[in-house]
N, C-alpha and C positions, 0 to 999 in steps of 0.2 A: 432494394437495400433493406437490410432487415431494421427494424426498430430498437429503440433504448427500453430492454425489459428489466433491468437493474431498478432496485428501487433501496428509501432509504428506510433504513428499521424502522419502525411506528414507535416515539418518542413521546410521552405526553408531557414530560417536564423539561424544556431545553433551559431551567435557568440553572440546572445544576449542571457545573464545568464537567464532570466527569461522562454526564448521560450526554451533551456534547460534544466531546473529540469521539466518545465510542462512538456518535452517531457516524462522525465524520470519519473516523476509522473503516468501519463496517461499510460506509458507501465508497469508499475509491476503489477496496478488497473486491464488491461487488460490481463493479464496472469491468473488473478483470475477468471474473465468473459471466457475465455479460459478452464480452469480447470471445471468451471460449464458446460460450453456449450459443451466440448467433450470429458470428460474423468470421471465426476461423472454420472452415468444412475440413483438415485435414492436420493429422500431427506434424506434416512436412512444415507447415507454413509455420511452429514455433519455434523451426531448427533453420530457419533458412538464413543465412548470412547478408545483414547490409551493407550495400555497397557507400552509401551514406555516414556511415556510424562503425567503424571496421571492427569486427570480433563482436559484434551484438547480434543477439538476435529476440525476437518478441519471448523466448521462452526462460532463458536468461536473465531477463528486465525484471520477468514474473515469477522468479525464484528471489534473484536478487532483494526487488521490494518488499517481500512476502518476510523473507529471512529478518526484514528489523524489526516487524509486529512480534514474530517468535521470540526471537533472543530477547525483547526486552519483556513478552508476557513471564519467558522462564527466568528473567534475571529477579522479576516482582513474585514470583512464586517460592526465592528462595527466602530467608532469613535475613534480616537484615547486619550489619550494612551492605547496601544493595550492591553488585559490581558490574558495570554492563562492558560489552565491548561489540560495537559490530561487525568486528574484524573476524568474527569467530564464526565461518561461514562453509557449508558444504556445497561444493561446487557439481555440476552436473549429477542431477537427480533426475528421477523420473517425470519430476510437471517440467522441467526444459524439453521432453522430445513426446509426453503426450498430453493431450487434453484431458480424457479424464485423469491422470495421475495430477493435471496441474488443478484441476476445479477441485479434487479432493484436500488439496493443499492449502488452496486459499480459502475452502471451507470451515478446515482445521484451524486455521490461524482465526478465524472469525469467532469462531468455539471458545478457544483458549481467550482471544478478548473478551468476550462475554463471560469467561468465570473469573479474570484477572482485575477486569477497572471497572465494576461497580465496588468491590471490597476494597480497591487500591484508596491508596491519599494520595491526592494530586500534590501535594507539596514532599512526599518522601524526596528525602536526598538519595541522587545517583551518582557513583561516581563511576566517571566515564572515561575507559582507557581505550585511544587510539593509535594508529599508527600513521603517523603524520610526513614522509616517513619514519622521523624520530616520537620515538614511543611516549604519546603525551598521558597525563590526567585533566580530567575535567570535571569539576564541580556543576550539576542538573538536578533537573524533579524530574521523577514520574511524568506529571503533567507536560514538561515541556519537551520530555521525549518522545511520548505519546504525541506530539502537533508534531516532532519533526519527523518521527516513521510514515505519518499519513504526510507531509509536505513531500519527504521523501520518495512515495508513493508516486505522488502526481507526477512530479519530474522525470520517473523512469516510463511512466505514460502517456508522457508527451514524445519521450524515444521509441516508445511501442505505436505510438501515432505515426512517426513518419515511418519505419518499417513496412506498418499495415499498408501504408500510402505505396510504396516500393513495388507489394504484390498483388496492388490494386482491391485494396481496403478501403473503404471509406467509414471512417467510425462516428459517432456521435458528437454533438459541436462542442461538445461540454470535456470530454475524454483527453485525460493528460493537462488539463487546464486549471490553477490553482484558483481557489475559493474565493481569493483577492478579487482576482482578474474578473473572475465570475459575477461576482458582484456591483464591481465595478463597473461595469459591462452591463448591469441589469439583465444579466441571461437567465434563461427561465430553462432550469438545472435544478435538480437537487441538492447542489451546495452553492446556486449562486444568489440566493434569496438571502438578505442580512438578516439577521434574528434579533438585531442590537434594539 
């Protein structure tokens, strides 16, 4: 079984909120680049259909999640006032049917974090339109879109958990598991150590 080689960015200041969600952004991003790089061997296994989870698949999950770090690095790169929406999504791309098309994806999205939230303010107002199905607005920060892309994250990697499980995957104890859990759990993870 291959090892957990994902690691979290080397951080020296965690009391600044922003140097930690990027931390915590960049490590879940990384666990997926981790899941490509040592534990899927072929591009079938991101296209392959759960029988668990109907119409998913691990390549799916890892577009999916990827797509809310995007959209909201490009909604903080326009002018403000800011408008986000995550409904505004390309569906079957190149990282859904291969591995390197997905590791360069989730590469890029890591990129665009690192030029987007150190310069961002965690308190910018977002306003957030969705489709509920009826077409809402929502009053957000930056910051706390930022915690629910990466929350978001975890959740779709817990569905990329049991998938992996499916094709007879076994992934890392930490993987698809939220920072909460983690901590509370006292697991010895990269996000399950409290910093408080």
């Amino acid at each position: 079984m291959p090892s957990s080689n994902y690691a979290v960015a080397p951080q020296t200041d965690f009391s600044d909120p922003l140097k930690q969600q990027l931390s915590v952004a960049k490590t879940v991003l990384l666990q997926a680049v981790d899941l490509l790089d040592n534990y899927l061997t072929s591009d079938e296994q991101l296209s392959i259909s759960s029988q668990y989870l109907p119409g998913s698949t691990i390549g799916k999950h890892l577009r999916h999640a990827r797509d809310h770090f995007v959209l909201l690095a490009a909604c903080m790169l326009q002018p403000p006032p800011y408008v986000l929406s995550y409904d505004t999504r390309i569906r079957n791309t190149p990282m859904e049917t291969s591995r390197t098309g997905a590791k360069e994806a989730l590469l890029e999205a890591i990129r665009q974090l690192e030029d987007v939230v150190p310069a961002a303010d965690m308190k910018a107002p977002v306003t957030l339109h969705a489709v509920t199905p009826h077409m809402q607005q929502f009053q957000s920060t930056f910051g706390r879109e930022l915690w629910f892309a990466s929350l978001h994250c975890v959740h779709h990697w817990s569905m990329v958990r049991v998938i992996a499980g499916e094709i007879n995957i076994k992934l890392t104890d930490d993987f698809g598991f939220a920072p909460s859990t983690l901590v509370y759990q006292d697991r010895e993870a990269p996000l399950g150590k409290a910093k408080i």
